[in-house]
C-alpha positions as CSV (number, residue, x, y, z in Angstrom):
1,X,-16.4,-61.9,81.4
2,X,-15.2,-63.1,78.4
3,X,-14.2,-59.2,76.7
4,X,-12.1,-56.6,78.3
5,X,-13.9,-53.2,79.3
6,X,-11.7,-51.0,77.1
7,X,-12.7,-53.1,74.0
8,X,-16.3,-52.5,75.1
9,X,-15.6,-49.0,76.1
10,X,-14.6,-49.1,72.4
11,X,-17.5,-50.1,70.5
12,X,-20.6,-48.9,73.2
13,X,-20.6,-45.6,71.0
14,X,-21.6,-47.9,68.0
15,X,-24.0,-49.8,70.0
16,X,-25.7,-46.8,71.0
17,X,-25.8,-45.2,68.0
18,X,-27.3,-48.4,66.6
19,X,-24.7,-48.9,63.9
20,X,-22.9,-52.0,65.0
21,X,-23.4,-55.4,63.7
22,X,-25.2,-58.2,65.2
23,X,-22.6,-59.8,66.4
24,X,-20.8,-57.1,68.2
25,X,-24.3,-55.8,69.8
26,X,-24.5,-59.4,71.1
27,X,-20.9,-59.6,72.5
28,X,-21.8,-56.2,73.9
29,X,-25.3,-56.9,75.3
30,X,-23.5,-59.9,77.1
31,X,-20.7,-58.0,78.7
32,X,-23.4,-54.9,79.8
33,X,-25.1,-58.1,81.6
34,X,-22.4,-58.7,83.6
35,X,-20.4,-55.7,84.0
36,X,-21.8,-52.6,86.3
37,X,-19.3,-50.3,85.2
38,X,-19.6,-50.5,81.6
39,X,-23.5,-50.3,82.1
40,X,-23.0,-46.7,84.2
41,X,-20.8,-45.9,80.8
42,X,-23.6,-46.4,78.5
43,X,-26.0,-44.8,80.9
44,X,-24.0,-41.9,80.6
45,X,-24.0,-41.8,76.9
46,X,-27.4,-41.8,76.7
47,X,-28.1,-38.6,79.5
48,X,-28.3,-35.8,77.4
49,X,-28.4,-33.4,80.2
50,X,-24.6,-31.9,79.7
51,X,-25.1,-32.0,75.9
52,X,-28.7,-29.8,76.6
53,X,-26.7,-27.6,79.3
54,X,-24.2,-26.9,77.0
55,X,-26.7,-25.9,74.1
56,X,-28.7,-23.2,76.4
57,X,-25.3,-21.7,78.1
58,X,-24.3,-21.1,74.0
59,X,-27.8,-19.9,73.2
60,X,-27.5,-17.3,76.4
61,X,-23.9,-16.3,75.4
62,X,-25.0,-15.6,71.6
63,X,-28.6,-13.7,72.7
64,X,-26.3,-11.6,75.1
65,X,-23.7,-10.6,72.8
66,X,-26.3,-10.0,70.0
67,X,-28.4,-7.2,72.8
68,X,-25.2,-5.9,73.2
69,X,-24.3,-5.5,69.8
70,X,-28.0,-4.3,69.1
71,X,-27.9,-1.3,72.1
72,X,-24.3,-0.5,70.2
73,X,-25.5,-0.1,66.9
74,X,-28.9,1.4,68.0
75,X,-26.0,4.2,69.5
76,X,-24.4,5.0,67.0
77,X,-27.7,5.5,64.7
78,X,-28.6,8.0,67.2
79,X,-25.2,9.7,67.0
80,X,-25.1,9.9,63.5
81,X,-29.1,10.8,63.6
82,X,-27.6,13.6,66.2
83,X,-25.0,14.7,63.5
84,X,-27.9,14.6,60.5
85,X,-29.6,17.2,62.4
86,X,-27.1,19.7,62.8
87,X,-27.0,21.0,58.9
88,X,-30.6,20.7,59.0
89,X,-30.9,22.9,62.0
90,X,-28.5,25.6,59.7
91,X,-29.7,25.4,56.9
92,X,-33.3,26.1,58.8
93,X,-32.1,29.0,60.8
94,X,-30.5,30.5,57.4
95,X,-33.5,30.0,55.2
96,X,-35.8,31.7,57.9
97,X,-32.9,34.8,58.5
98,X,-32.7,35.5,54.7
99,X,-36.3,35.4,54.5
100,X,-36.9,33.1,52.2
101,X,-39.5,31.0,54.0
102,X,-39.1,27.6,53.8
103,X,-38.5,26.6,50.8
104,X,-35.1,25.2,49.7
105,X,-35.0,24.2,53.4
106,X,-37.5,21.2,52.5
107,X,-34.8,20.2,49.8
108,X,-31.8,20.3,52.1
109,X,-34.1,18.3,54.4
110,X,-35.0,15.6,52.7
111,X,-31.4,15.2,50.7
112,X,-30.5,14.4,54.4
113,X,-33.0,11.7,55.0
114,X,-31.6,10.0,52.0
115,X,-28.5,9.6,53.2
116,X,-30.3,8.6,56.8
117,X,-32.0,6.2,55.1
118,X,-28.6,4.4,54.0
119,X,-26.5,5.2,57.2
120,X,-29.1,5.7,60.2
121,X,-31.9,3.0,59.0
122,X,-29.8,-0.2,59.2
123,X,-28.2,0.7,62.1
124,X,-31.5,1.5,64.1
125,X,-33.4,-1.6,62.6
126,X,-33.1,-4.5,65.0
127,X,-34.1,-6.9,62.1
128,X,-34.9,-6.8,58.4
129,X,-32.4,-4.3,58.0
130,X,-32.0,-5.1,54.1
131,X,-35.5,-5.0,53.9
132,X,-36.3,-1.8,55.9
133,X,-33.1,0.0,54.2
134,X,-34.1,-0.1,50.3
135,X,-37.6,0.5,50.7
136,X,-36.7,3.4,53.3
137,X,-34.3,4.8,50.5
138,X,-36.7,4.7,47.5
139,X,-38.8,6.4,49.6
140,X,-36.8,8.9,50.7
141,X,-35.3,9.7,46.8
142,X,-38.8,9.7,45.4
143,X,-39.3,12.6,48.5
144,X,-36.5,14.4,47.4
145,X,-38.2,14.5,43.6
146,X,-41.5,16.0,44.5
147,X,-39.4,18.2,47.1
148,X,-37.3,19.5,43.8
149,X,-40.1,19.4,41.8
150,X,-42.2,21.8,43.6
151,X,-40.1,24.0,44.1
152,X,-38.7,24.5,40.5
153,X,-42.5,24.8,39.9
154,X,-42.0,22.1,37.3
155,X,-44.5,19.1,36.2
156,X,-41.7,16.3,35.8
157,X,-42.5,14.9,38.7
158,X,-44.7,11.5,37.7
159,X,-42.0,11.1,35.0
160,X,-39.0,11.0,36.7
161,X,-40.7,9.4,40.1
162,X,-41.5,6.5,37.9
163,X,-38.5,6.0,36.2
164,X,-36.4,6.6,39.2
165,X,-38.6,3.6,40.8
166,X,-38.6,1.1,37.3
167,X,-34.6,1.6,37.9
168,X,-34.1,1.2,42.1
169,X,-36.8,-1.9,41.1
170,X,-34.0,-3.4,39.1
171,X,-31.5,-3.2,41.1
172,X,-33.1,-3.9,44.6
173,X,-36.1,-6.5,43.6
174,X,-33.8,-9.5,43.5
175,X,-32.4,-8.8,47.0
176,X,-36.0,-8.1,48.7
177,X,-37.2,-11.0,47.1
178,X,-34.4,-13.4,49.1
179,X,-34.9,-11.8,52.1
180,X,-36.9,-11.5,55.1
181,X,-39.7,-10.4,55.4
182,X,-40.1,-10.9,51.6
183,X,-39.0,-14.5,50.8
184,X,-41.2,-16.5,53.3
185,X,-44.6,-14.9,51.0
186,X,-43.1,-16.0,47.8
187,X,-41.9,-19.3,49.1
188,X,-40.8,-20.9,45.2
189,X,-41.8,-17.8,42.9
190,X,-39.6,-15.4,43.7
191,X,-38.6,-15.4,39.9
192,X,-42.4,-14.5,38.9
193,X,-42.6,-12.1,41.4
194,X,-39.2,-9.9,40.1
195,X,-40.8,-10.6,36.4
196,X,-43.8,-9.3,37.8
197,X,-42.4,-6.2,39.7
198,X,-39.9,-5.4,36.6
199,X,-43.2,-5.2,33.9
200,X,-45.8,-3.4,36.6
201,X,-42.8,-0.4,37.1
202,X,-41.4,-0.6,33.8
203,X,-45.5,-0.3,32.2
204,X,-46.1,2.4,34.9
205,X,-42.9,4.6,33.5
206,X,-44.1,4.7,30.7
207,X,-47.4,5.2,31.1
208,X,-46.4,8.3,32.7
209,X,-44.6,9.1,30.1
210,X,-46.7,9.1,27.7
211,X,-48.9,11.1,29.2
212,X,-46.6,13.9,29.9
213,X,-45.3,14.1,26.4
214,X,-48.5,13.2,24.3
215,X,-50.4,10.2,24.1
216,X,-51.4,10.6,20.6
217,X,-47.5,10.3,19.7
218,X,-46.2,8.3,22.4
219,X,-48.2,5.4,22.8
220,X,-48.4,3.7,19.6
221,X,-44.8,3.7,19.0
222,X,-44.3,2.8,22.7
223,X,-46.5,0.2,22.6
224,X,-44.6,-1.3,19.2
225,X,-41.5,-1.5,20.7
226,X,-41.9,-2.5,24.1
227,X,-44.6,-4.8,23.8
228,X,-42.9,-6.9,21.8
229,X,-40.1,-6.8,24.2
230,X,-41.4,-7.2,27.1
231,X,-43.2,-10.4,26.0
232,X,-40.0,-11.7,24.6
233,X,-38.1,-11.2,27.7
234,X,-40.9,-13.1,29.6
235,X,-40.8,-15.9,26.9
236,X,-36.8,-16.0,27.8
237,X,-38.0,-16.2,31.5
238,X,-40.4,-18.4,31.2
239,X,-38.1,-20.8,29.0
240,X,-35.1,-20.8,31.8
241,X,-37.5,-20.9,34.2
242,X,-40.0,-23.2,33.5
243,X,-39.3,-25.6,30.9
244,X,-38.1,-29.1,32.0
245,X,-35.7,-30.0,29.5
246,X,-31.8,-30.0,29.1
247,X,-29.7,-26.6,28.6
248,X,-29.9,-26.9,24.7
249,X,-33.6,-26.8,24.7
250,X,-33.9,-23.8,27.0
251,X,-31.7,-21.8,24.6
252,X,-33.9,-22.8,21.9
253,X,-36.8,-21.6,24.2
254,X,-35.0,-18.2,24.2
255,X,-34.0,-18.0,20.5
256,X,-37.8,-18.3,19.6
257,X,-39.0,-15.9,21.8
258,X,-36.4,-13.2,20.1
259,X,-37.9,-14.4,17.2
260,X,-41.5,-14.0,18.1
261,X,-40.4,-10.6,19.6
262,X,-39.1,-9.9,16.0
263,X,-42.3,-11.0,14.2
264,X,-44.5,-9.3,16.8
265,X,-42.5,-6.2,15.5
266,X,-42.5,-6.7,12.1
267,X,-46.6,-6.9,12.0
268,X,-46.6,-3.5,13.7
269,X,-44.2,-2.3,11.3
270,X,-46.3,-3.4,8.3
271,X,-49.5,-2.2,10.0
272,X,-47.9,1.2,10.5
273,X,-47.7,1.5,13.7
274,X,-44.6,2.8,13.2
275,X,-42.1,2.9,10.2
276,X,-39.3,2.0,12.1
277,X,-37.9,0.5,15.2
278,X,-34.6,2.1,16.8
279,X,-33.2,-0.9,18.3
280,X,-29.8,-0.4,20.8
281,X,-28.9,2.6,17.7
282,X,-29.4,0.8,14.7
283,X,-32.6,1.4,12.2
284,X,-34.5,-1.8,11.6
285,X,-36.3,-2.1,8.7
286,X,-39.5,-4.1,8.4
287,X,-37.8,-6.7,5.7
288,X,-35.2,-7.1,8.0
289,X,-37.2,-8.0,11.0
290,X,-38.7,-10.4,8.8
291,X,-35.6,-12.0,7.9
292,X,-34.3,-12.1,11.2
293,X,-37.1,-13.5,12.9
294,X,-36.9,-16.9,10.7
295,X,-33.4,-17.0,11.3
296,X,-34.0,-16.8,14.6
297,X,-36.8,-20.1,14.1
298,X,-34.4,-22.0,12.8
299,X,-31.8,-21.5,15.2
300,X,-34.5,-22.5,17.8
301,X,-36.3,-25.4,16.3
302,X,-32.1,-26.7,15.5
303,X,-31.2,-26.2,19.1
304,X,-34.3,-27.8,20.3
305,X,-34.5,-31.1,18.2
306,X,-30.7,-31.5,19.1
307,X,-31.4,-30.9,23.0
308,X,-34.4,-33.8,22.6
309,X,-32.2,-35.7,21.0
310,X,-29.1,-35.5,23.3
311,X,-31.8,-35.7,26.5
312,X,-33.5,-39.1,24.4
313,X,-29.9,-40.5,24.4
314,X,-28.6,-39.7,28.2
315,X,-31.8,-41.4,29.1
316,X,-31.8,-44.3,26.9
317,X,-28.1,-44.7,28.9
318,X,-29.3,-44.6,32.3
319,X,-32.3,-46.8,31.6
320,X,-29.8,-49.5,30.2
């Protein structure tokens, strides 16, 4: 043999791996011939019995701490389930002593699955937890509404149901939409689909709206005001979203959507809709609209011819 075994030893994990040169798998290929030992070495490298051992005996150890953990938790949400029940069990006996019936019985109730729904819900859901957890709570809050609002007699129910959901819709669609069991229906339009579930809850409020307080009054100035915003915020989305070009084109894409949202609400103005348009506490007049909106063009059409111009150049770079 013309190469020690240690230098072989050395390089057999490049030879198996395939990522030696020529040469050396030669050299190495020569010794193997001749040399039993180092040939039991590389037939060992190859067995991936210890490496698939060692893989299930992890797999076992990690499914056995996560039943325990799971029987744990699933405890403890009976415990604190236990504890829930306790007020509700006074506050039953109480309501039924005093004669009252039960009535604010049903609100003390359902006050208590809210907070279940944040404490008990996760801790009892073996997967999906985020999922299970928000819906569970929006749920249980729009419960407590109609719960309130029956009992106060009251026909504010639709109203605040509606806005209560436009605003947990806000703040929890983002988070469903990344998660399981959520994510894997949206695969790459979970942006569309939190566009989509802002409008459909934010249209719905006021719909209801406008039907408690008077549809005659309500709608058309609704209608001049939010419809213009709502497509300029889906222009905006659209733009970031959507449009394949650099960062300075995007903004543009933004800027002329604000202006089309200005224009949209200008016509309205002119056509009386309404007279005037109470933006974040500050009158807007119908010349000013106009004025703004323009401004707003420009702004767009400068940002965009510069963000074509700068892409044009970073391309004309790379190509040379």
């Amino acid at each position: 043999m013309k190469y020690e075994c240690d230098m072989i030893s050395d390089l057999l994990p490049l030879y198996k791996d395939g990522i030696c040169s020529e040469a050396s798998k030669k050299i190495i290929e020569e010794h193997l011939a001749e040399c039993p030992t180092c040939g039991k070495m590389l037939t060992d490298m190859n067995d991936s019995t210890i490496d698939e051992t060692i893989v299930k005996e992890k797999n076992e150890v990690i499914n056995s701490q996560a039943k325990f953990f799971k029987k744990k938790s699933a405890l403890a949400g009976s415990i604190v389930g236990g504890i829930f029940c306790v007020p509700i069990l006074v506050c039953l006996i109480v309501n039924l002593a005093t004669g009252a019936g039960l009535t604010w019985f049903f609100i003390v109730l359902a006050a208590i699955l809210v907070a279940a729904s944040l404490i008990v819900v996760p801790l009892m859901m073996p997967k999906n937890k985020l999922f299970t957890t928000m819906t569970s709570f929006t749920a249980a809050v729009i419960l407590l509404l109609a719960v309130c609002c029956i009992y106060s007699g009251g026909n504010w129910f639709l109203v605040a149901a509606t806005a209560t959901l436009f605003g947990l819709t806000m703040l929890f669609a983002p988070f469903l939409a990344y998660n399981e069991p959520v994510k894997e229906h949206l695969s790459n339009h979970k942006g569309l689909a939190i566009m989509g579930a802002y409008t459909a809850t934010f249209a719905l409020m006021m719909t209801c709206i406008g039907l408690h307080t008077g549809p005659a009054k309500f709608f058309p100035m609704a209608l001049s005001i939010a419809g213009p915003l709502v497509a300029m915020a889906w222009g905006m989305f659209a733009s970031i979203r959507y449009l394949k070009a650099n960062a300075l084109v995007k903004i543009g894409g933004c800027f002329a959507s604000y202006s089309v949202f200005g224009w949209l609400l200008d016509v309205l103005v002119k056509n009386g809709a309404t007279k005037s348009a109470s933006l974040t506490g500050v009158t807007v007049q119908s010349n000013s609209l106009a004025v703004l909106s323009v401004i707003g063009f420009g702004i767009a059409a400068l940002l965009i011819i510069l963000g074509i111009i700068i892409g044009l150049a970073k391309g004309g770079k790379k190509n040379a």
